[in-house]
matplotlib code that plots the C-alpha trace (Angstrom):
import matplotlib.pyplot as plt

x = [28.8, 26.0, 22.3, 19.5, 18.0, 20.7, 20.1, 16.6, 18.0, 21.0, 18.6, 16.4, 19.2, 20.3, 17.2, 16.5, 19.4, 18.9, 15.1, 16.5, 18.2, 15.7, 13.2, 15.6, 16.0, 12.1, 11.2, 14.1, 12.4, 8.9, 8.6, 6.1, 4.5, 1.6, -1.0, -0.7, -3.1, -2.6, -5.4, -6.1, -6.7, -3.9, -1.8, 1.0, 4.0, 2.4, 3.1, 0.7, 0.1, -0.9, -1.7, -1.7, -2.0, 1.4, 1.0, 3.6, 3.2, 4.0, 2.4, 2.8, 5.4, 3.5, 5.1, 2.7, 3.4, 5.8, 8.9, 9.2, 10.9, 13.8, 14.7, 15.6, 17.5, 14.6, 15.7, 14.7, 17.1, 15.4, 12.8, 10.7, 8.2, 6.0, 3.1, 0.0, -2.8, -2.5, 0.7, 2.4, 2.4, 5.0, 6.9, 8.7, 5.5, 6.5, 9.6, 9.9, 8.7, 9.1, 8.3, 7.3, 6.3, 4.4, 2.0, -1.7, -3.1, 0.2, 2.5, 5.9, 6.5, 9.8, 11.1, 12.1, 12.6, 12.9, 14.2, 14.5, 15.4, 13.2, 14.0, 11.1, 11.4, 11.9, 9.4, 7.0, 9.5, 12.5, 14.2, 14.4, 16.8, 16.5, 16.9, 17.6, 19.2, 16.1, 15.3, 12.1, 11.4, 8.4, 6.5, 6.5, 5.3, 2.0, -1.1, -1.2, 1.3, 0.6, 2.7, 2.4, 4.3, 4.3, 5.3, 5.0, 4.1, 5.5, 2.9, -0.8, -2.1, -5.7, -6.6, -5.9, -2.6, -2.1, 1.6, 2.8, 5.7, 7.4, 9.9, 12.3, 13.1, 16.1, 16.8, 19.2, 18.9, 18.2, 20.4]
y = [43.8, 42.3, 44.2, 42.9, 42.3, 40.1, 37.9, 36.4, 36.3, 34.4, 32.3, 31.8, 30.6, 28.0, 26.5, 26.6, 24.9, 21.9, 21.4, 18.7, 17.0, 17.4, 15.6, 12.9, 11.9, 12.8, 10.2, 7.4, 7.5, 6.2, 2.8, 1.6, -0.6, -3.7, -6.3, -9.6, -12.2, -15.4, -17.5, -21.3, -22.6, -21.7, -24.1, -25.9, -26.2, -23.9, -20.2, -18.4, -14.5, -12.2, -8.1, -4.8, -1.4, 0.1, 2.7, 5.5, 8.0, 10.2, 9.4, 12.8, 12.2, 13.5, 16.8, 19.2, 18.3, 18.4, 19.5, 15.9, 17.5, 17.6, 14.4, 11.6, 8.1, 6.8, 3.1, 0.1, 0.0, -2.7, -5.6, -7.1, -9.6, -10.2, -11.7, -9.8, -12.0, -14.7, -12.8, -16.2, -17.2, -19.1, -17.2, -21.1, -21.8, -20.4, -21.8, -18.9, -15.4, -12.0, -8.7, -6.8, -3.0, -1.2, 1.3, 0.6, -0.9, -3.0, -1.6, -0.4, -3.1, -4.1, -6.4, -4.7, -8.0, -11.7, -14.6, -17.9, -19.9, -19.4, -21.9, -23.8, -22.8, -19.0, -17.5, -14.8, -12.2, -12.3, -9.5, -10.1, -10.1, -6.6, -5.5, -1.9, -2.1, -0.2, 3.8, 4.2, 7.7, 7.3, 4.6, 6.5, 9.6, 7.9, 8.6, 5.0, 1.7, -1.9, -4.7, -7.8, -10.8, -14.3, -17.1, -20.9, -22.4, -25.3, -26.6, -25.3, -23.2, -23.8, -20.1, -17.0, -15.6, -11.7, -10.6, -7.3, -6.3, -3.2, -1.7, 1.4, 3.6, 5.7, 8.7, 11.5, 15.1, 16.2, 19.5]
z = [5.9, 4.3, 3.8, 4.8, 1.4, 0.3, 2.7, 2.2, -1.8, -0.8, 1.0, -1.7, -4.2, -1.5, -1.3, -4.9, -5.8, -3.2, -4.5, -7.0, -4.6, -1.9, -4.4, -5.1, -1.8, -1.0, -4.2, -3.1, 0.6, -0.1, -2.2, -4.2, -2.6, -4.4, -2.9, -4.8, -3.9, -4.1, -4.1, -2.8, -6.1, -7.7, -9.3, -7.9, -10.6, -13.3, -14.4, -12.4, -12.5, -10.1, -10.6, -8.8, -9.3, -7.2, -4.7, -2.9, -0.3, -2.5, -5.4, -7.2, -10.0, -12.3, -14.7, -13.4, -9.8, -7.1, -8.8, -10.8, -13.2, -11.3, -10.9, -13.1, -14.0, -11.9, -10.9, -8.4, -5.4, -3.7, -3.4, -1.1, -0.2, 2.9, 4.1, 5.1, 5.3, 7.0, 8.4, 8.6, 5.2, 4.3, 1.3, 0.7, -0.6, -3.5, -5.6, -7.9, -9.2, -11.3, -10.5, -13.5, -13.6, -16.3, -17.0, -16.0, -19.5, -19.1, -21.6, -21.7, -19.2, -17.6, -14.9, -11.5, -9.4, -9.4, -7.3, -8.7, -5.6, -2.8, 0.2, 1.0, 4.6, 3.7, 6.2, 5.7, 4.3, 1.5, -0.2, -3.7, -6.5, -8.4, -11.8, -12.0, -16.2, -17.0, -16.3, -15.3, -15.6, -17.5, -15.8, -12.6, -14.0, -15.0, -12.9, -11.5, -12.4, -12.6, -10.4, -12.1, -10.6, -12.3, -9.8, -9.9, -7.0, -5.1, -2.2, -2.3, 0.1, 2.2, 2.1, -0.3, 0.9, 0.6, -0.2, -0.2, -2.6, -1.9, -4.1, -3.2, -5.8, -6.3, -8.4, -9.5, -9.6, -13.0, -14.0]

ax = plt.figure().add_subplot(projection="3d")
ax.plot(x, y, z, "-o")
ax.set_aspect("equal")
plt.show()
C-alpha cells in the first residue's frame, strides 16, 4: 500500500523527468517563421538579397528562460515558402534562392535552406531543400535571429511581393 505522501513525489519525479522531452517537442512544434520582401525593382538575373529578423511562438530560448537548457542538437526539419502579399505570387518567379540564418548583427551565419530549381509555374507555395549539417543551438538562444535569403530572379514583378519563409525546428532532450 502506498502513503499518501509518496504519491505527489512519485508524481513530481515523473513530470520532472519528461520536462526535457516536453520542451523538445514544445520547441520542434512552433517554426520560425521570416517576411522577405521582394521588391518591383529588383533585378531579374542578378544575386539579389533579402533580410528578416525570424520570429516563433515561442520565442523564449533563451538560458534563463523556459527550461532551454534542456534541450539540444537544435536543427532545421523543414522549409517553406509562400506568398503573402499579393497572396498569388507566383513563387516561379524566382529561379533560385538560399535561406541563411544567423545572429541579428549577421554573424555566426549558416545555411538552413535552398532550392536551386524552382519551376517557373511553381505557384504561390514550395517546400524547400534543407540543410540541417549544422547544430544550431546557439543561434536560437539569441534574443532575436536574422533570415537572410539571397535569390536571383527570373521574370520581374509589377508590385513588391511579400514572402513568408517558415522554418520547423527540431531538437533533442539534453541529459
Amino acid at each position: 500500500m502506498i502513503k499518501k505522501p509518496v504519491f505527489p513525489l512519485l508524481v513530481a519525479i515523473l513530470f520532472l523527468g519528461s520536462c526535457a522531452m516536453l520542451q523538445s517537442v514544445v520547441k520542434s512544434t512552433f517554426p520560425y517563421t521570416a517576411t522577405m520582401v521582394i521588391p518591383a525593382s529588383a533585378k531579374v538575373d542578378e544575386a539579389q538579397i533579402a533580410i528578416s529578423t525570424g520570429n516563433s511562438f515561442d520565442q523564449d530560448f533563451t538560458k534563463d528562460g523556459n527550461n532551454a537548457n534542456k534541450i539540444s542538437e537544435v536543427r532545421i526539419i523543414s522549409a517553406k515558402l509562400e506568398s503573402k502579399d499579393p497572396s498569388d505570387y507566383n513563387i516561379g518567379n524566382i529561379a533560385s534562392l538560399r535561406v541563411y540564418m544567423g545572429k541579428s548583427d549577421g554573424s555566426e551565419e549558416v545555411m538552413v535552406a535552398i532550392r536551386k530549381d524552382i519551376q517557373p509555374n511553381a505557384g504561390n507555395s514550395i517546400v524547400l531543400d534543407i540543410d540541417n549539417s549544422h547544430f544550431l543551438d546557439v543561434l536560437v538562444r539569441e534574443p532575436s535571429v536574422r533570415i537572410r535569403m539571397v535569390y536571383r530572379l527570373r521574370k520581374a514583378a509589377a508590385t513588391d511581393a511579400s514572402l513568408k519563409v517558415s522554418l520547423g525546428i527540431g531538437s533533442y532532450p539534453s541529459n
